[in-house]
ChimeraX commands (.cxc) that place a marker at each C-alpha (Angstrom):
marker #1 position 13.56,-36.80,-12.78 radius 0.5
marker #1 position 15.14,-39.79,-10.87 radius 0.5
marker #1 position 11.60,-39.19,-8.32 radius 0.5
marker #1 position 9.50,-39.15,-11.13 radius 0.5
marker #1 position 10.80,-42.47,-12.56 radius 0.5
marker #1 position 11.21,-43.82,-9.29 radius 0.5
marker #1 position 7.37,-43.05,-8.85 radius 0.5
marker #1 position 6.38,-44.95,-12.41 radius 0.5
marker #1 position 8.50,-47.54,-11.48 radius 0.5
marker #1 position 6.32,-48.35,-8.85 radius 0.5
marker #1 position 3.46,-47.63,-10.69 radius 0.5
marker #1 position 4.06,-50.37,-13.36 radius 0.5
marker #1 position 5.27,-52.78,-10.79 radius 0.5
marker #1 position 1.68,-52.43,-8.89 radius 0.5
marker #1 position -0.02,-52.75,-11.84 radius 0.5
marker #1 position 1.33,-56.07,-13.14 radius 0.5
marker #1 position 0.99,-57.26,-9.35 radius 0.5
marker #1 position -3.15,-56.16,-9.98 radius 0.5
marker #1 position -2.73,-58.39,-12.93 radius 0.5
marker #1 position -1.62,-60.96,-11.19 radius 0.5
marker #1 position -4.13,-60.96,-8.42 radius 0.5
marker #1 position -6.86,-60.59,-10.79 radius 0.5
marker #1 position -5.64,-63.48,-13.04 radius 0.5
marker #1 position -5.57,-65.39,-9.72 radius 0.5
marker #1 position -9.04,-64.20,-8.48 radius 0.5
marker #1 position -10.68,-66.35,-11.31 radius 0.5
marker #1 position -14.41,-65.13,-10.03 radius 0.5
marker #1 position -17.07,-64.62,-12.38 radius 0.5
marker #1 position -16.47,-62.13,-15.40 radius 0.5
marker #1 position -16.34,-58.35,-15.19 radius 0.5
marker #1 position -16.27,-55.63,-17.80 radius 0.5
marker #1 position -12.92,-55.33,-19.46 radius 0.5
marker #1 position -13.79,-51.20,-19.55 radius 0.5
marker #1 position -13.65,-51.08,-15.38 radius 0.5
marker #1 position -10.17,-49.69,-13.92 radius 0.5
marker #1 position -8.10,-52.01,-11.91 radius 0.5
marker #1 position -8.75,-51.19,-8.85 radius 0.5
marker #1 position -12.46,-51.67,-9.99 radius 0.5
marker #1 position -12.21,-55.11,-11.17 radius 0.5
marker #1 position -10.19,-55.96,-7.78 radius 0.5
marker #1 position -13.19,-54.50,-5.62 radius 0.5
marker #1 position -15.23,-56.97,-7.48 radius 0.5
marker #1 position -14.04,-59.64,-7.75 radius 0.5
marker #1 position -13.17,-59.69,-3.94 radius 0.5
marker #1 position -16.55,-58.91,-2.88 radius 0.5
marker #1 position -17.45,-61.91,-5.72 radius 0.5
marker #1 position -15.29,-64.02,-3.38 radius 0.5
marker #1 position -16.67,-62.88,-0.10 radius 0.5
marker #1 position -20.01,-63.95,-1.55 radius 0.5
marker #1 position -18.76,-67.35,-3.09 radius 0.5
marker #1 position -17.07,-67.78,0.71 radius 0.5
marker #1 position -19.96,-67.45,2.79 radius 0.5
marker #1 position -22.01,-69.71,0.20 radius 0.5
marker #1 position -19.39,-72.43,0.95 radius 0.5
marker #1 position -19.68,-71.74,4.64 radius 0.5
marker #1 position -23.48,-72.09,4.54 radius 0.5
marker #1 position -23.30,-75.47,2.43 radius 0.5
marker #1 position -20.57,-77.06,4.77 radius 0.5
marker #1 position -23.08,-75.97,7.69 radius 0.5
marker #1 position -26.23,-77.64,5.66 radius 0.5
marker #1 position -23.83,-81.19,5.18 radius 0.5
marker #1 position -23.04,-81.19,8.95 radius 0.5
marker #1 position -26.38,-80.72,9.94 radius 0.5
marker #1 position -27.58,-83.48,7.59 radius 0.5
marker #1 position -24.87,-85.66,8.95 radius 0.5
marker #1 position -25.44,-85.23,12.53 radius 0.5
marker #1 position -29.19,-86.52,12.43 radius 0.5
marker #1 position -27.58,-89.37,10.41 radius 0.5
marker #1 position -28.11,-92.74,11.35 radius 0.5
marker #1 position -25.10,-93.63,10.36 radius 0.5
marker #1 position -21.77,-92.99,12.62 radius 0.5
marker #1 position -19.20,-90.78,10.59 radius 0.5
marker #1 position -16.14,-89.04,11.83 radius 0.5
marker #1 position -13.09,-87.25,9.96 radius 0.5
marker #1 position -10.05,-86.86,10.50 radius 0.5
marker #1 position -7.09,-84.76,9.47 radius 0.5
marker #1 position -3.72,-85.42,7.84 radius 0.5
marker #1 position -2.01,-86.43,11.14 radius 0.5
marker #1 position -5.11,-88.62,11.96 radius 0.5
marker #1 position -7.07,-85.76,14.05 radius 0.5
marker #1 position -10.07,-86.18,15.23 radius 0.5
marker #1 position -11.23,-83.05,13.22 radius 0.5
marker #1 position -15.07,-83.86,13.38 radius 0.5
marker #1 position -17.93,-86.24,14.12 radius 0.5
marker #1 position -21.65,-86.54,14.42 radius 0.5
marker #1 position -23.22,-87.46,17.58 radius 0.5
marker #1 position -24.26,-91.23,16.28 radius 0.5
marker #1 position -20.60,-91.72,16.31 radius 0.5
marker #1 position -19.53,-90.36,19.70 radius 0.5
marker #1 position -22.19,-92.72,21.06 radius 0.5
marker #1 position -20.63,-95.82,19.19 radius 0.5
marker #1 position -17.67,-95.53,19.68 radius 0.5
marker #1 position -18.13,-94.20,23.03 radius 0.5
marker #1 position -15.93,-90.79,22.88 radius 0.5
marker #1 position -16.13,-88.55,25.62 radius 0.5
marker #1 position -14.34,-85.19,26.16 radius 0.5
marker #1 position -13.90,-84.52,22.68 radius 0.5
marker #1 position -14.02,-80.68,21.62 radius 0.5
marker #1 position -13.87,-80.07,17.87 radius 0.5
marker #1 position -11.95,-76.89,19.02 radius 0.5
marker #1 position -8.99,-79.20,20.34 radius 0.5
marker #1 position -8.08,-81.48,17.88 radius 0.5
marker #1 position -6.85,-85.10,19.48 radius 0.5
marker #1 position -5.28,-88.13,17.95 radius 0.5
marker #1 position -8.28,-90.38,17.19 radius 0.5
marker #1 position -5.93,-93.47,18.53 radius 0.5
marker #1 position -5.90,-91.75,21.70 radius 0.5
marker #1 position -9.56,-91.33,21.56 radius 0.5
marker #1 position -10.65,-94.64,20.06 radius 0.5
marker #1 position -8.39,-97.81,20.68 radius 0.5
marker #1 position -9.22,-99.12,17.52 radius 0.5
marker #1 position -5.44,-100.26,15.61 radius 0.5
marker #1 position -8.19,-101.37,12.79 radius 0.5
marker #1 position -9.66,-98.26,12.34 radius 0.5
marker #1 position -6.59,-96.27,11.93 radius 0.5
marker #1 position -4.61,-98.92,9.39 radius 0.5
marker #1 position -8.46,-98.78,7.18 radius 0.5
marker #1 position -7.81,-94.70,7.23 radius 0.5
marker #1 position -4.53,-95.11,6.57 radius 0.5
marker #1 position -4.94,-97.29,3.53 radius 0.5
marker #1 position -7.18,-94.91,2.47 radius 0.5
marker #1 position -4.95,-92.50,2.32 radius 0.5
marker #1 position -2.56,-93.56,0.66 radius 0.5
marker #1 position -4.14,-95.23,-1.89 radius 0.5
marker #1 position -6.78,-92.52,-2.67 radius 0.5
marker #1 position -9.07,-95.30,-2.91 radius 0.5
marker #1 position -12.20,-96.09,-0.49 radius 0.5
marker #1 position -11.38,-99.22,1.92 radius 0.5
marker #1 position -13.96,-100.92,3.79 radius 0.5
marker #1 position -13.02,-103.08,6.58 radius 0.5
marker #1 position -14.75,-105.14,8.91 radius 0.5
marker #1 position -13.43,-105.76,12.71 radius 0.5
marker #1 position -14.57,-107.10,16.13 radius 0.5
marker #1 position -13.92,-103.70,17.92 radius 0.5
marker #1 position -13.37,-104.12,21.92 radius 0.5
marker #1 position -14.63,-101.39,24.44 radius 0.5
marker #1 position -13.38,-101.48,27.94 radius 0.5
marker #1 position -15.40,-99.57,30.78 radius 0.5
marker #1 position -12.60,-97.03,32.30 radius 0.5
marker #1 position -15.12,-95.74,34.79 radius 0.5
marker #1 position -13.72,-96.64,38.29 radius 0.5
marker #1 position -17.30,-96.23,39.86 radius 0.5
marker #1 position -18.88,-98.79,37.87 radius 0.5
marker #1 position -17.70,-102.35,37.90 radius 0.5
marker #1 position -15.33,-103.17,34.85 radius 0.5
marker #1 position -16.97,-104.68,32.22 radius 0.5
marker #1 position -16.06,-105.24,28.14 radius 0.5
marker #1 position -18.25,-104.70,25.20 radius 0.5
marker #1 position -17.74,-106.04,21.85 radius 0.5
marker #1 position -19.14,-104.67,18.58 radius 0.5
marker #1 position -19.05,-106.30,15.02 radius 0.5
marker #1 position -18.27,-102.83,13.36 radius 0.5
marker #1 position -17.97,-102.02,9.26 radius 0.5
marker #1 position -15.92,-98.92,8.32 radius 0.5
marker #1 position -16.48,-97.41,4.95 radius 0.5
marker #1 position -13.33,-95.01,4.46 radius 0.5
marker #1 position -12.86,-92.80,1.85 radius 0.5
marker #1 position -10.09,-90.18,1.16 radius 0.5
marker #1 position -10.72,-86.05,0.99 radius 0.5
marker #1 position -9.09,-83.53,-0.16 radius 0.5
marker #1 position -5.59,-81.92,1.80 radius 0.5
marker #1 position -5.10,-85.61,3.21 radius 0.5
marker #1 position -8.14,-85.52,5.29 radius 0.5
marker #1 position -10.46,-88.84,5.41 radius 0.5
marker #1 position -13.85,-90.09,6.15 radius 0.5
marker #1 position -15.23,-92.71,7.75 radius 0.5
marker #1 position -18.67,-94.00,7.73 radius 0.5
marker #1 position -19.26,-96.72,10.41 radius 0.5
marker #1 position -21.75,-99.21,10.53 radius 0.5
marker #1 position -22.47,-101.31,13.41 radius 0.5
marker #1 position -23.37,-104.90,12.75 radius 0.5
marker #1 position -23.88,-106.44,16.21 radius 0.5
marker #1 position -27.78,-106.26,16.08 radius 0.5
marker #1 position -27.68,-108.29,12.34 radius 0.5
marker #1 position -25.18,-110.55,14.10 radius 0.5
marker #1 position -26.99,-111.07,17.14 radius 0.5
marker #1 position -30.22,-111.76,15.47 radius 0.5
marker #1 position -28.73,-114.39,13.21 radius 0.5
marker #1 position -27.53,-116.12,16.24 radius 0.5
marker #1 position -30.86,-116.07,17.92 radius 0.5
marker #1 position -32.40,-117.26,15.05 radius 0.5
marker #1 position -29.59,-120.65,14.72 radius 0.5
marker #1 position -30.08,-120.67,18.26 radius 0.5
marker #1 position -33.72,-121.68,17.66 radius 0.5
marker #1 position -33.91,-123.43,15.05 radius 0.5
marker #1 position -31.59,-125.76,16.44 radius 0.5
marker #1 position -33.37,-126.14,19.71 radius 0.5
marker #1 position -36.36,-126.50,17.47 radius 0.5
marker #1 position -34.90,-129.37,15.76 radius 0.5
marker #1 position -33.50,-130.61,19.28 radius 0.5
marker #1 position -37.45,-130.81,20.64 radius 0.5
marker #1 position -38.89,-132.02,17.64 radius 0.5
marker #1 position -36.21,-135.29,16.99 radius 0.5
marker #1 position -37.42,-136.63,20.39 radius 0.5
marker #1 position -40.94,-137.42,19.16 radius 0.5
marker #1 position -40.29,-137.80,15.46 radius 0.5
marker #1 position -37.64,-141.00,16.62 radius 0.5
marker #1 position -40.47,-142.28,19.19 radius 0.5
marker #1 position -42.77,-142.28,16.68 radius 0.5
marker #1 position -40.67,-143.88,13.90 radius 0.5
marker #1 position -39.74,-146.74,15.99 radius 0.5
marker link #1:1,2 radius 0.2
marker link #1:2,3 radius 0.2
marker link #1:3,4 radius 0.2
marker link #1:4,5 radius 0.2
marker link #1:5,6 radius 0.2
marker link #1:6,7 radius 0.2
marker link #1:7,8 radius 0.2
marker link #1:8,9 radius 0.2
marker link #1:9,10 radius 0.2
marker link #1:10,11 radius 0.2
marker link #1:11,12 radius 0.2
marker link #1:12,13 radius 0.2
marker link #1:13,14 radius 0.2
marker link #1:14,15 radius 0.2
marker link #1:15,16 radius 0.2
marker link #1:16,17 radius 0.2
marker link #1:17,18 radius 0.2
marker link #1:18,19 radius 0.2
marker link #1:19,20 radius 0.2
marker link #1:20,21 radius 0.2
marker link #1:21,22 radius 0.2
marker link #1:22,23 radius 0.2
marker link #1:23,24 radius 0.2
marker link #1:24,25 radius 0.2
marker link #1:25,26 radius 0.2
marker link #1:26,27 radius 0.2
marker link #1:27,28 radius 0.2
marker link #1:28,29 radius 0.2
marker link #1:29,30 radius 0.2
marker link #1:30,31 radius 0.2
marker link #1:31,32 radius 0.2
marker link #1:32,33 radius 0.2
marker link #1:33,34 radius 0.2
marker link #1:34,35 radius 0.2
marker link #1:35,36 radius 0.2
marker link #1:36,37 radius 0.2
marker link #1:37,38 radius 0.2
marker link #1:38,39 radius 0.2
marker link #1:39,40 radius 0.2
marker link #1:40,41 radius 0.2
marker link #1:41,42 radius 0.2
marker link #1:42,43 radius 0.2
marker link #1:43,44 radius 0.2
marker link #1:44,45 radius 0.2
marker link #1:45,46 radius 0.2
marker link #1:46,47 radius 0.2
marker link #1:47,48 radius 0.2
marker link #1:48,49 radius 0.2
marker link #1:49,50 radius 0.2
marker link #1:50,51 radius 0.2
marker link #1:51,52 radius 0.2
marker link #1:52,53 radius 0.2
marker link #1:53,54 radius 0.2
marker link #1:54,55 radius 0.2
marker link #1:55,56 radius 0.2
marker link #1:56,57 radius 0.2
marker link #1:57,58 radius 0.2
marker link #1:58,59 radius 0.2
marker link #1:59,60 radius 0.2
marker link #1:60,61 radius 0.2
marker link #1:61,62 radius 0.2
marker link #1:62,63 radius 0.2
marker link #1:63,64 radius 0.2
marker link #1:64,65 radius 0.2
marker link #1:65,66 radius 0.2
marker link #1:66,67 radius 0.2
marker link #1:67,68 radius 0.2
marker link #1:68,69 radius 0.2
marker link #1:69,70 radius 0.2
marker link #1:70,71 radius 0.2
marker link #1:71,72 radius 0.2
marker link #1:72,73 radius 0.2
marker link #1:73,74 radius 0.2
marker link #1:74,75 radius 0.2
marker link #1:75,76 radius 0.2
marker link #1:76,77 radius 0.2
marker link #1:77,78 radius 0.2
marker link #1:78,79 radius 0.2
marker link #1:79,80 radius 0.2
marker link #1:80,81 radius 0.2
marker link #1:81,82 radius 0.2
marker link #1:82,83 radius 0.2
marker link #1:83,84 radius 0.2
marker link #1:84,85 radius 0.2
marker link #1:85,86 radius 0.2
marker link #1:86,87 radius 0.2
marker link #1:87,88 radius 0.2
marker link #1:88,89 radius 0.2
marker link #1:89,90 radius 0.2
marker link #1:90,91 radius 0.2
marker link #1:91,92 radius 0.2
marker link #1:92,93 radius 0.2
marker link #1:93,94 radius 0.2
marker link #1:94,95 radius 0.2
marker link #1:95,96 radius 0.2
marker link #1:96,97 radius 0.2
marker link #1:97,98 radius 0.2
marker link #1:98,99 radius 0.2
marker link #1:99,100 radius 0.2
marker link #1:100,101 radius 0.2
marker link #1:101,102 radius 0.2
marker link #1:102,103 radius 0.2
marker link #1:103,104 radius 0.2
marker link #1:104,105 radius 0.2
marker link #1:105,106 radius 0.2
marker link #1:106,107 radius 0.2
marker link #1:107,108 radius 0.2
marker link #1:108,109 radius 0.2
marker link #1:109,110 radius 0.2
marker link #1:110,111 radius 0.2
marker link #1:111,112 radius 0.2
marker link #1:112,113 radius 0.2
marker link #1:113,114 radius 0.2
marker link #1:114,115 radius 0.2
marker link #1:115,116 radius 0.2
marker link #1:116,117 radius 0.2
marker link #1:117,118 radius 0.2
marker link #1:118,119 radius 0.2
marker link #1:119,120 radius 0.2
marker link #1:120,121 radius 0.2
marker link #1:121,122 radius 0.2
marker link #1:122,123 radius 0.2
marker link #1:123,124 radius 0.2
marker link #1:124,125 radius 0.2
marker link #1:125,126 radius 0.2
marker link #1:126,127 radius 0.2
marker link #1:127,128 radius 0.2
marker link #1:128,129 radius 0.2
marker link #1:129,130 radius 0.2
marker link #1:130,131 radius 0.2
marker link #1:131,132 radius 0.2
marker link #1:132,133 radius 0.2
marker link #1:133,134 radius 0.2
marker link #1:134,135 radius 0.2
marker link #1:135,136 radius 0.2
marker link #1:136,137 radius 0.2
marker link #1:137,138 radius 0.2
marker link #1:138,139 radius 0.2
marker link #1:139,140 radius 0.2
marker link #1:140,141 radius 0.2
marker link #1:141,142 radius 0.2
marker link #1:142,143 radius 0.2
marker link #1:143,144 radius 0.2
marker link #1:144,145 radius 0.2
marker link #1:145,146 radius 0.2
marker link #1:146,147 radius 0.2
marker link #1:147,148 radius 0.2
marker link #1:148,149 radius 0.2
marker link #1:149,150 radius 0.2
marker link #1:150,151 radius 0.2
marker link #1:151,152 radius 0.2
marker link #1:152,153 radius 0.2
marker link #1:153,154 radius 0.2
marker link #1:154,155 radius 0.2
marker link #1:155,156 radius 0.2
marker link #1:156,157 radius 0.2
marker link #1:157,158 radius 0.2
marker link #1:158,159 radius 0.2
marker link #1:159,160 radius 0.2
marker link #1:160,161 radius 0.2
marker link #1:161,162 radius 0.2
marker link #1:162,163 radius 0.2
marker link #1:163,164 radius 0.2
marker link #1:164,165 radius 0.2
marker link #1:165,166 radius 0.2
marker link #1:166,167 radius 0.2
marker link #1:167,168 radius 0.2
marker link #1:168,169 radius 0.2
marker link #1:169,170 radius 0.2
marker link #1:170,171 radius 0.2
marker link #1:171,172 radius 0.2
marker link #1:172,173 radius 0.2
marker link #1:173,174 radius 0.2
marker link #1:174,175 radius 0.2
marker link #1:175,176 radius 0.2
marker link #1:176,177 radius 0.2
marker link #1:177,178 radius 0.2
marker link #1:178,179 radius 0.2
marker link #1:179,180 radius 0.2
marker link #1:180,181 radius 0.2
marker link #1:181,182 radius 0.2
marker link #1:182,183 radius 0.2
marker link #1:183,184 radius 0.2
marker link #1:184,185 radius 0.2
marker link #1:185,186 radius 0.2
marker link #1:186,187 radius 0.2
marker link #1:187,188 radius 0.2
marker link #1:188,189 radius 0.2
marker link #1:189,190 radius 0.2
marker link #1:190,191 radius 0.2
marker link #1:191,192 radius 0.2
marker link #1:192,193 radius 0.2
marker link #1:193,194 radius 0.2
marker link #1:194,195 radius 0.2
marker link #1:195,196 radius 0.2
marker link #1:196,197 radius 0.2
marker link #1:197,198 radius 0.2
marker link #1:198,199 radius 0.2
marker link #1:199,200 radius 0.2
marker link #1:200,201 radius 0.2
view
């Protein structure tokens, strides 16, 4: 007798944990005639499929955002380097980066502007966009030291479990081409004053 009850015990106690997990499984709707055991088959195989639909959509996004021509990275809750497209690796000129090994992105970008616009992001679970003149140093002993400066944009945005994105924009070529264009109109006005005062006087 004390076996017996012992075994129905344990009986109702797996059964209300089957409730449970089935309440928590919230997958589709199944036929309220199917035993538990049914229903849990089911709806796990319901899951397996929703799973690998999520998989394939996060694979479609990346691909769409590596031809980008846009530069966007992500990074995790401790500001991990958890992924970026190849537009971005060549702006912001990361090398030895392996999505497998997650890295501080301050160690891999020395950008203090960059990581304050993610963190403001953040914590304000509001986008930020800031604008910055961001510095690149040549580290390369072979090649003579030289410094690059780009006119960058970042568009940051928070995600879900603390993780952000950032879109970057690079604005050097707009910059540069509305200095070329002062440039010469003012050498235009320079060359044209020379005869315009001749002929006035």
């Amino acid at each position: 007798a004390v076996g017996i009850g012992f075994v129905l015990l344990q009986q109702v106690s797996l059964h209300q944990q089957l409730k449970k997990l089935l309440g928590e499984l919230q997958v589709g709707s199944l036929k309220q005639g199917l035993s538990l055991w049914s229903q849990l088959r089911r709806k796990l195989l319901q899951s397996q499929q929703n799973k690998q639909q999520l998989e394939e959509t996060l694979q479609t996004w990346q691909q769409i955002l590596q031809v980008a021509p846009l530069a966007y990275l992500q990074v995790d809750e401790e500001n991990q380097l958890h992924w970026c497209n190849q537009e971005a690796l060549s702006l912001l000129k990361i090398e030895n980066w392996d999505a497998r090994e997650p890295r501080l992105l301050l160690k891999l970008v020395r950008s203090y502007e960059l990581d304050r616009a993610i963190e403001q992001a953040r914590e304000s679970q509001q986008p930020k966009i800031k604008e910055w003149v961001f510095h690149w140093s040549n580290e390369d002993l072979n090649q003579p030291e030289r410094e690059q400066s780009l006119t960058l944009v970042a568009h940051a945005f928070p995600l879900v479990n603390g993780h952000v994105g950032v879109f970057l924009e690079n604005r050097q070529p707009l910059l540069d081409l509305t200095q070329s264009r002062d440039l010469w109109l003012s050498d235009l006005t320079h060359e044209l004053k020379t005869p315009l005062t001749s002929i006035q006087l």
